[in-house]
C-alpha positions as CSV (number, residue, x, y, z in Angstrom):
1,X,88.3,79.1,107.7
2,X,87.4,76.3,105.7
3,X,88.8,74.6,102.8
4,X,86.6,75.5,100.1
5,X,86.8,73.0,97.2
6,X,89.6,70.3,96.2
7,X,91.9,73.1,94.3
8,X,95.4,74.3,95.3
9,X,95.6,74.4,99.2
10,X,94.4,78.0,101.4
11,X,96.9,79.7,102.8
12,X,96.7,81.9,105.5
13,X,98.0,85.6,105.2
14,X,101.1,86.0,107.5
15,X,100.9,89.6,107.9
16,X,97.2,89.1,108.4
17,X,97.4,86.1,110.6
18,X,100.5,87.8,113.6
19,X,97.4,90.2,113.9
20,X,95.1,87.2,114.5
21,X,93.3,87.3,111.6
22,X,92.4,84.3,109.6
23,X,92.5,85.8,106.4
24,X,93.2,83.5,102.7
25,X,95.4,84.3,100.5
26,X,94.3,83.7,96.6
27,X,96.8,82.9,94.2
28,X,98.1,84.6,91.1
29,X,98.6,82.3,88.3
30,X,100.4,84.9,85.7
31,X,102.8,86.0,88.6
32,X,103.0,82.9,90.2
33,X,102.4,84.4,93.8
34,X,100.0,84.9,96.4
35,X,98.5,87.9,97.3
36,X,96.3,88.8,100.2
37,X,92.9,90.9,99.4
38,X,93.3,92.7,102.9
39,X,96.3,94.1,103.3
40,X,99.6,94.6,100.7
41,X,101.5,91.1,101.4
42,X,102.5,89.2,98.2
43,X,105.2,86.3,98.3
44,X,105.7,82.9,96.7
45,X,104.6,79.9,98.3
46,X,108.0,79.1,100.3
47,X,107.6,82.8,101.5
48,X,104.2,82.4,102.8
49,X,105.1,79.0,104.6
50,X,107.9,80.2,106.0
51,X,105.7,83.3,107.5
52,X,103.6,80.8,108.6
53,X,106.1,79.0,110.5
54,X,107.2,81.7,112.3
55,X,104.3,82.3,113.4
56,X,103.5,79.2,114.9
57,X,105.9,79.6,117.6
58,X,103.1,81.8,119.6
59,X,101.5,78.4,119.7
60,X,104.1,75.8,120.2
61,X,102.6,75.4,123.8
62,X,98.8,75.5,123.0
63,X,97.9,71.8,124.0
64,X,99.8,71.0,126.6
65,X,98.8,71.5,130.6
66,X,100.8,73.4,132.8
67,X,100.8,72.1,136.1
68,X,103.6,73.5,138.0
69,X,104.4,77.2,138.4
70,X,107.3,78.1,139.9
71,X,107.3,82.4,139.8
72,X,109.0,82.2,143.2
C-alpha cells in the first residue's frame, strides 16, 4: 500500500502480513501502540518491527537468480 500523507510512517500488520496480507496498522496516541483494524494484534513500535523482521526472512532470496540446481 501506499504511504498516504507525510505523518508517522505505515506499518504493516505482522500477523496480517505472515498471511500475505498487506494490511496498515494505525496508531494509538493515548496508549502509545499500534493496533491493527483486521485482526486482534496490538504492540509498540519495536514489537511491530521486530515482527516485521521476522518475517522478511521468507524473502531474503527474492531478487536474486538461481542458476544452478543441484537436487541430485
Amino acid at each position: 500500500m501506499a504511504q498516504s500523507g507525510k505523518g508517522r510512517l505505515n506499518y504493516r500488520c505482522p500477523s496480517c502480513f505472515l498471511r500475505d496480507l498487506d494490511i496498515d496498522m494505525f496508531y494509538d496516541k493515548e496508549k502509545n501502540e499500534f493496533y491493527c483494524m483486521r485482526c486482534q494484534f496490538t504492540g509498540t513500535e519495536e514489537d511491530v518491527l521486530a515482527g516485521n523482521e521476522m518475517i522478511r526472512t521468507r524473502y531474503h532470496a527474492m531478487n536474486q537468480r538461481f542458476t544452478k540446481f543441484d537436487f541430485d
